[in-house]
N, C-alpha and C positions, 0 to 999 in steps of 0.2 A: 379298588373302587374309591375314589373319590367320598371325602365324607361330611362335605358340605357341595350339592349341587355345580356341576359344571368346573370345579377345582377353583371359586371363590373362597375365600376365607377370608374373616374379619380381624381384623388387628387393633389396637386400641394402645395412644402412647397417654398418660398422664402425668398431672402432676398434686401431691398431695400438697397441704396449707399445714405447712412442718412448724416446730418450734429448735431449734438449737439446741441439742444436747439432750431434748426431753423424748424420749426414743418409747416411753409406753406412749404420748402420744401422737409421736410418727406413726406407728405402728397404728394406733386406730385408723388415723388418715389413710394409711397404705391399703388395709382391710376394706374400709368403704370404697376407696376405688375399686379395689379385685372387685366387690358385689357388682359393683354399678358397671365394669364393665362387661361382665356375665349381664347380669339384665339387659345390655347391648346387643347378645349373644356374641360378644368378641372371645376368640378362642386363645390369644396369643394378648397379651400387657407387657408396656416397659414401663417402668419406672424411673426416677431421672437417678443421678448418682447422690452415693453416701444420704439417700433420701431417710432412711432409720435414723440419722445422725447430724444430718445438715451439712451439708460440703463445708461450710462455713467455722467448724467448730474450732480450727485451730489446731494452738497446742494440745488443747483437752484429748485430740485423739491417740497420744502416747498414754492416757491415764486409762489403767488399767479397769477403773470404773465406770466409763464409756464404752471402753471395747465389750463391757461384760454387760452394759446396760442393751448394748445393740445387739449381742449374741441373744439375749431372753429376747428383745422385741422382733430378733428373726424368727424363735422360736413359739411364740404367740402368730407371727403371721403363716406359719405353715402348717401349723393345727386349723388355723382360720381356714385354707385353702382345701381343707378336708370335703369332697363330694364336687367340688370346683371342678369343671372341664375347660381348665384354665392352664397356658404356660405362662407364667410370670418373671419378669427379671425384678430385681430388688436389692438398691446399692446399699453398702456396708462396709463398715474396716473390718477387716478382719485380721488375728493376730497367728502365723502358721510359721512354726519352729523359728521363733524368735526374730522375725519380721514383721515388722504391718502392711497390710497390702489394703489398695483402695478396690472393693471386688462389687460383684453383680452375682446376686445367689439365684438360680434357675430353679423355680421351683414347682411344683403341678401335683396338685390332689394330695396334701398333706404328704409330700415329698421332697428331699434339696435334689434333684439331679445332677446338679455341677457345680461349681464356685470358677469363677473366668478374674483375672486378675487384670487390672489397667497394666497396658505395657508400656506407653509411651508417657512421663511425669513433667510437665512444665514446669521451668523454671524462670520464667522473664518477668519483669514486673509484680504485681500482686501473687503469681501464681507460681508457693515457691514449697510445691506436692514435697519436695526428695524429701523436705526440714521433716514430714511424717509418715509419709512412707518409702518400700522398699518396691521397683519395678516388675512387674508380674515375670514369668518367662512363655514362653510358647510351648515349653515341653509339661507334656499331661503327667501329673502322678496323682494317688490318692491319698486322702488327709480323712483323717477321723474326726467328725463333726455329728456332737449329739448323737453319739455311740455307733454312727454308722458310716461306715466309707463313701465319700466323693470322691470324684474326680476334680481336681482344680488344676486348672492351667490355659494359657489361650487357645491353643488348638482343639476347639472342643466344636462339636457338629451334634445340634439335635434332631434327630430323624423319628419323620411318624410313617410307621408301617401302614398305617389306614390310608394316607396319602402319597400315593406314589411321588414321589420327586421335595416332597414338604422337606427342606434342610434348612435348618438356622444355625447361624453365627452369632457371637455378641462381639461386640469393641466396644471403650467405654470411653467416652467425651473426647478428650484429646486424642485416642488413637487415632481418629477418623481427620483430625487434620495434618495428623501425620503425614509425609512424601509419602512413604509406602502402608497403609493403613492394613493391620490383621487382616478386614474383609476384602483385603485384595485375593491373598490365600484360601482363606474361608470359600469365597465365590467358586473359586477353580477348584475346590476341593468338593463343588457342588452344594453351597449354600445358594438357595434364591432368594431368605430373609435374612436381613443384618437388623439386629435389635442392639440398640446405643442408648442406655443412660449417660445422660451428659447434665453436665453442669457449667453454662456459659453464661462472662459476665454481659450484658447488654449497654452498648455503646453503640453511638450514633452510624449505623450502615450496615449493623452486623446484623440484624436481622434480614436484612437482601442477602446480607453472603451468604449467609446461612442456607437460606433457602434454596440459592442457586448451586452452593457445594453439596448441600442434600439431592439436588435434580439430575446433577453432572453424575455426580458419583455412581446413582442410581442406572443413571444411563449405561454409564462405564463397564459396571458388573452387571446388568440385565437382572435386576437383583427389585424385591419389595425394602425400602428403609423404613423402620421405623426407629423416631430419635423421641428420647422424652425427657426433656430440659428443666432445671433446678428454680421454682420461682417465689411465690411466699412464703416471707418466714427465714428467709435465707437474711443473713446479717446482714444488713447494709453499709454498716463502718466507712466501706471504700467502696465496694459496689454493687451495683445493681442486675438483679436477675432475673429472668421477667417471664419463665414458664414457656418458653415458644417451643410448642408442640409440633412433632411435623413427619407425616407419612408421605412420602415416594413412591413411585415405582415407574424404573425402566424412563428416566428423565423427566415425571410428570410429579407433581406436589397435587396429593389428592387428597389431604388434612391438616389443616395448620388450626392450631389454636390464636386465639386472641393473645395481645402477651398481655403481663403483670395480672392474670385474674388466671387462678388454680381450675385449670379443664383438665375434659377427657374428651381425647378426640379419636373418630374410630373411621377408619377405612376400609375398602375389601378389594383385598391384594389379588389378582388374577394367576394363581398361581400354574395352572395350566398351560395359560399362553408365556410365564416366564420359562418354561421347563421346554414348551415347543419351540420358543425361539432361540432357545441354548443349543437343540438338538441343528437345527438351522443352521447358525453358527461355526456350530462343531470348533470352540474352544474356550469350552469351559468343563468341569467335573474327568480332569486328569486322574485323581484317586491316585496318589502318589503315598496313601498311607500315613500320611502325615500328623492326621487329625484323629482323634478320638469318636467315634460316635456313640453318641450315648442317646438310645431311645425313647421316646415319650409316646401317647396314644392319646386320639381324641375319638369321640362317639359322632356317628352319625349325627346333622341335624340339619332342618330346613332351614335357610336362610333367603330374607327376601332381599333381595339388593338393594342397598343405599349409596347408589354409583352412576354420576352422570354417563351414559354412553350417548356418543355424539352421535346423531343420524344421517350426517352429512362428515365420513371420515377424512376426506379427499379438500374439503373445503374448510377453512380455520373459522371459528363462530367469529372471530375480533374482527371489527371491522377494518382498523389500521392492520394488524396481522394478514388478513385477507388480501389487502391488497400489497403488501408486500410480497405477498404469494404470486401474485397474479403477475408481477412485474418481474420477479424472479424466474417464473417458465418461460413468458413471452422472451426474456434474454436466453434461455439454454434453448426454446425452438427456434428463435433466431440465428445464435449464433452455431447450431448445427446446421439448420440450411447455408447458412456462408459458408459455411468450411467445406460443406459438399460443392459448393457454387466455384469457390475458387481451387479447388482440388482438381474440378476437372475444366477449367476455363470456361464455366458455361456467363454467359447471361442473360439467358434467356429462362423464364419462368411458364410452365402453361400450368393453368388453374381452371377445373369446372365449377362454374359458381350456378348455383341452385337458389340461391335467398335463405338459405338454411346455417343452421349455428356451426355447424362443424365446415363448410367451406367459407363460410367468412370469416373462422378461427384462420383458416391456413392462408386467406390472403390477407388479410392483416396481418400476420406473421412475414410474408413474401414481401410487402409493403417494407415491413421495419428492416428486413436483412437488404433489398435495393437500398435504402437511404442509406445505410451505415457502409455499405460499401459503394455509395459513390453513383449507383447506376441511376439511368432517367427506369421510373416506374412506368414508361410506355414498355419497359423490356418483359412486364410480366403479362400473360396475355389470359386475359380471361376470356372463358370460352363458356358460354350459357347455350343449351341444348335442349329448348324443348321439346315435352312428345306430350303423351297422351293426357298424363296427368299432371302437367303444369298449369298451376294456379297464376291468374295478374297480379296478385299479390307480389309471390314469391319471383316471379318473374322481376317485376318492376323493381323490387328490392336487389336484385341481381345485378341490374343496371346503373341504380345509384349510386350502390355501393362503389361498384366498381369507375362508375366518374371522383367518386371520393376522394378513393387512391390513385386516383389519376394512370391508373393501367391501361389497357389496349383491352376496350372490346371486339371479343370474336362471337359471331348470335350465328349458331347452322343448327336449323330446324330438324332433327333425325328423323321423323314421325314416315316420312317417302321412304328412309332407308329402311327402317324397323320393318315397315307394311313391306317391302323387299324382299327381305330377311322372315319374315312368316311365310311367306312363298314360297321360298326357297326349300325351306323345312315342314311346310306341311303344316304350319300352326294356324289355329281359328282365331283370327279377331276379336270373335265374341267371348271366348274362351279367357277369362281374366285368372287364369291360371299360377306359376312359377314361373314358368316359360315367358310367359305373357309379360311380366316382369322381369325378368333377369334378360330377355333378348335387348332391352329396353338400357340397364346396366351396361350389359357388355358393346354395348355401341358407344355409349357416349366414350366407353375406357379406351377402344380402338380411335373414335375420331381424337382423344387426348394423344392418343401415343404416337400418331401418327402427323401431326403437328409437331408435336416434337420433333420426329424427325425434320420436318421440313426448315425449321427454325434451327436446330440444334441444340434445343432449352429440352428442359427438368421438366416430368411431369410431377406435379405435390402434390402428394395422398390427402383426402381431408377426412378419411374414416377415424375415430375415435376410440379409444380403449375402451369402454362400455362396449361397443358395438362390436369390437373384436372377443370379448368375454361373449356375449351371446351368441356370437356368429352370424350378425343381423348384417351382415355384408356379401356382395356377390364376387363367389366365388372368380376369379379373373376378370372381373366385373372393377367398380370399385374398392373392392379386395387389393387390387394391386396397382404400383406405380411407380415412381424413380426415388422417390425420395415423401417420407410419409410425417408429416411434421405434426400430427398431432398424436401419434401411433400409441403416446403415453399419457396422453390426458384423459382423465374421465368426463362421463358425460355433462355432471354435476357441474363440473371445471370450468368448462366450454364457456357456461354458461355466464361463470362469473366472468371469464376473462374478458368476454366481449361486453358487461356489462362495467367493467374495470376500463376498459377502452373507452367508450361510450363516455363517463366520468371526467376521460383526458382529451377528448378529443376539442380543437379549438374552433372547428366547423361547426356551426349549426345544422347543417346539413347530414354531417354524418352521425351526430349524435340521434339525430332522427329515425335517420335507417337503423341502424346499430338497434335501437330501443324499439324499431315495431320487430325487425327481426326476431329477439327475444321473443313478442309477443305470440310468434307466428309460430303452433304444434308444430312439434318435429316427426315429419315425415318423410320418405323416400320418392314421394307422389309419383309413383308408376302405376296405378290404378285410375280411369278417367273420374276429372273433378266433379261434383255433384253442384248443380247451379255457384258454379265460378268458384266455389269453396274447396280446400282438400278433405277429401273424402278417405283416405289410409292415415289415421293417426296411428304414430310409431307405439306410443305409450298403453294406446287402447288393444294394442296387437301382443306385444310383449312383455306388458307391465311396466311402471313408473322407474324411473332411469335412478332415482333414488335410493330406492330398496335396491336396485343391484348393483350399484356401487356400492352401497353397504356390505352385500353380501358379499359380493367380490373383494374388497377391504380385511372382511373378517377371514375367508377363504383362504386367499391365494397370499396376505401378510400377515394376519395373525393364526392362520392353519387352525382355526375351529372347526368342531365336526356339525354337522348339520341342525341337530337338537340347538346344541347352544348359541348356533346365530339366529337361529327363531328366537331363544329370549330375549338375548340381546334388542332383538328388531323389534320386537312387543314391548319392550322398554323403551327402545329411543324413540318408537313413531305411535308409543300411547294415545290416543286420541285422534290420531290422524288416521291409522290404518286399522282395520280389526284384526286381530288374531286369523283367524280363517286366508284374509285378502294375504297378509302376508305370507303364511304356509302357500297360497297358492301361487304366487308368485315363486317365491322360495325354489317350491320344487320344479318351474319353469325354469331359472335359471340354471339350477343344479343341471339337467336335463341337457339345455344348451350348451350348458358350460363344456361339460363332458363329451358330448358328441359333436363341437365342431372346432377338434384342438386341430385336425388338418389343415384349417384355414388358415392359422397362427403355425403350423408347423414350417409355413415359407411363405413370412411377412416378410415385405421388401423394409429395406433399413430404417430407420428414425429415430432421434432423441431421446431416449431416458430420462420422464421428468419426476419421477417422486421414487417412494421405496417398493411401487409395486408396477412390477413389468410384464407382459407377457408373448415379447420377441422370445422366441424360440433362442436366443445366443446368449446366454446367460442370462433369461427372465424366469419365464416360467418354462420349465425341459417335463416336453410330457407326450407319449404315444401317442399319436394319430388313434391308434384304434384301443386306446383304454378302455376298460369297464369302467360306468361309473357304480355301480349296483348297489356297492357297501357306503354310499353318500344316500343313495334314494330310499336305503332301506327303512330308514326313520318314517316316511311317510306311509308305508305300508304297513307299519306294527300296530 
């Protein structure tokens, strides 16, 4: 069990306001950080390098009255750490059978657990480490410090029994810019936290690299970083050091300190979803034996989150980011419809256009692949099909649109064939049933497919990832088609895209459409309209298209169990949704999700546009007739 809530924990990198060589008081500095960051409730502290002693100190670190001044002020800080539910790193020379090594003493509750040695020592410019020390080695032995045996060496893993999968690593400043850095090994040895005291000097750009080698790296190993860098107090002679503090995890920077001002910065590393997505993966924690584990424990405790989670995971908050996104998928939906187009010599496009977000996704998409290859946009042929519950709204939008892109309007009224088709089958008119609706579906998908035929063009799916997670599509209905170009966007997406188009577009006319279109509820309007209005809103049927992209976000990418994407969701939609609205939603998607993987189990082809899929061909692989039971159980306890 987990011993902080959901497999959150708090992390905490600082930096103390050191003096040069005066190590009683580093050691106070060192001490008030550990309090301050327990008063955090941070469980895990780094400390930046030789922080007892000053990276700075020089020669002085061969005099034996330094090495013995920093020896007592380690030994001052780990009486200090007595009752502390605190792991701590804490840099230092240390002097072991007639070497000096630059180390990182691990220490928790009035204990050293480890001594980890730098193994990589610069020597270019100012930074000329070999003149005082000797290079760590990777191989673990035990050394006698303060009457009791550690372990010292790089290959050392500290593992908490309370926390399933909690492994840390340390590397210390330079090894991390090393080609091959310790936490390359560490990671595949089943580290997901790398803690680095470091001591860099600060020049003009190095604080971007920094931050971007801490993002990558983090990416790299699926790993939480935490780096706590060398800043007041540090000699300035030659150069300068500026304290930039900086938490990671899995390519995102989720703490940075200010530089040149002595902080503590504290983040809450998701350790859960690092350990789920290794298992995902499947290549990392080889257990090749290699590494030492040496154990630590922490106590239960509540922790409240001090962690933006984004409510919209699918859409980027940056506005310039956004729309880079947005132009990003319109080229891979694009240039997937071409490649199907010219694979099989079609050119011919049929499209059913409704005035709705998701088929004016797919002909604006159809639109951009005819210009880039050439064709007249009369080859794509829109086909608007009203019945029962077609609004003039959406209708008329239907038709603007479609003069926009200057496509081929095709307008066949189905409402005589449906009324047909109830006769045929014995179905009531009056009866506004399934039936009632989905007879409705499956005709306009027949007059699509059968156009096709007569043309020898592509029918383009415009049903939506949202809508294939819930299974709010009909079964052979609009369920299916030649080629499904929006099959991976979520619903949320849609919306930007077309709202990201809308922004480029150099018509006033289309920007018009485009922008009421937005404006106009999404619905399937097979239900008759109520005084000229739609009368089936989607959202008021199945819940807000945002909660289940989130959920499905948390779900099917980051494989949360149910419990913890309710908090999540109470966190990201604070104020907007209540606790109650969300569980009930929640447990409607859960519901859907699980009972209509059939639907998804033979989706016709399309696109892959982000990290989360749910084509049955290497998206999401999952029974037609699963249980979902042990998801819905949360709701019934």
């Amino acid at each position: 069990m987990f011993p902080l809530k959901d497999g959150f924990i708090r992390v905490a990198a600082g930096t103390p306001h050191i003096r040069v060589s005066d190590c009683e008081h580093n050691a106070d500095q060192v001490i008030r950080l550990m309090k301050e960051a327990r008063a955090a409730k941070a469980k895990i502290l780094v400390l930046p390098e030789l922080c007892l002693t000053g990276y700075t100190a020089g020669d002085l670190f061969a005099l034996k009255t330094l090495q013995n001044a920093a020896l007592t002020a380690l030994e001052r800080v780990v009486k200090a750490s007595r009752g502390m539910d605190l792991l701590c790193a804490v840099g230092l020379p240390l002097a072991v059978n007639g070497r000096l090594y630059d180390c990182a003493a691990i220490l928790q509750s009035g204990s050293i657990l480890a001594i980890v040695p730098k193994r990589r020592l610069p020597t270019h410019g100012p930074f000329e480490e070999t003149r005082y020390f000797a290079p760590g080695s990777a191989q673990v032995r035990n050394i006698m410090l303060f009457d009791t045996q550690v372990p010292f060496g790089g290959n050392i893993l500290l593992n908490c029994p309370e926390m399933p999968g909690l492994c840390v690593g340390v590397e210390i400043s330079a090894d991390l810019w090393a080609p091959a850095p310790p936490s390359i090994d560490h990671a595949k040895e089943g580290a997901v936290i790398i803690l680095c005291p470091a001591a860099t000097v600060e020049t003009v750009g190095r604080a971007a690299y920094r931050k971007q080698l801490l993002a990558s790296h983090s990416a790299r190993l699926l790993c939480g970083y935490v780096y706590a860098d060398a800043g007041n107090g540090e000699s300035t002679t030659d150069l300068v050091f500026a304290g930039h503090n900086l938490i990671a995890e899995n390519g995102t920077i989720l703490a940075a300190s200010k530089r040149f001002e002595c902080a503590l910065v504290t983040a809450d590393l998701d350790v859960s979803y690092l350990v789920s997505d290794r298992l995902r993966l499947n290549c990392f924690g080889e257990q090749t034996g290699s590494h030492t584990i040496v154990p630590f424990h922490l106590k239960p405790e509540h922790l409240n989150l001090d962690r933006f989670i984004e409510p919209t995971p699918f859409v980027p908050f940056d506005e310039k980011t956004r729309a880079r996104r947005c132009e990003e998928i319109l080229d891979i939906q694009t240039h997937g419809l071409m490649t199907r187009m010219l694979h099989i010599n079609c050119t011919t496009a049929v499209i059913g256009v409704s005035g709705g977000l998701d088929s004016t996704l797919a002909l604006l998409v159809a639109a951009r692949a005819f210009e880039r290859m050439g064709l007249d946009a009369k080859g794509i042929l829109a086909v608007t099909m009203p019945c029962f519950g077609t609004t003039r709204r959406t209708y008329d939008n239907a038709l603007k649109l479609t003069g926009c892109v200057g496509a081929k309007l095709v307008e066949i009224d189905i409402t005589d064939s449906v009324r047909q088709h109830f006769k045929d089958i014995g179905q009531d008119e009056n009866s506004h049933d399934t039936t009632y609706e989905n007879c409705q579906a499956r005709e306009r998908t027949q007059v699509l497919m059968d156009l096709a035929n007569q043309c020898g063009g592509l029918v383009i799916g415009t049903g939506d990832m949202s809508e294939l997670a819930l299974g709010w599509t009909t079964y052979n209905g609009d369920h299916m088609s030649m080629y499904a170009v929006n099959s991976g966007v979520p619903k949320t997406m849609v919306r930007h895209l077309i709202a990201y188009t809308a922004e480029q577009a150099r018509e006033e006319g289309m920007r018009e459409v485009l922008l009421d279109i937005l404006k106009t509820p999404v619905s399937p309007e097979l239900l008759p309209a109520k005084d000229g209005t739609i009368s089936q809103v989607t959202e008021e049927l199945v819940g807000p298209y945002e909660l289940h992209d989130f959920f499905l976000y948390h779900l099917v990418r980051r494989m949360e169990e149910p419990g913890k994407i309710l908090r999540l969701a109470c966190i990201a939609f604070e104020g907007t949704y209540p606790e109650q609205t969300i569980e009930k939603w929640l447990e409607v998607f859960l519901k859907r999700f699980f009972s209509q993987q059939y639907k998804r189990s033979c989706l016709p082809d399309g696109p892959r546009i982000g990290s989360v899929s749910l084509s049955p061909r290497g998206g999401w692989a999952m029974p037609s007739d699963v249980s979902g039971k042990a998801w819905h159980r949360v709701f019934s306890e």
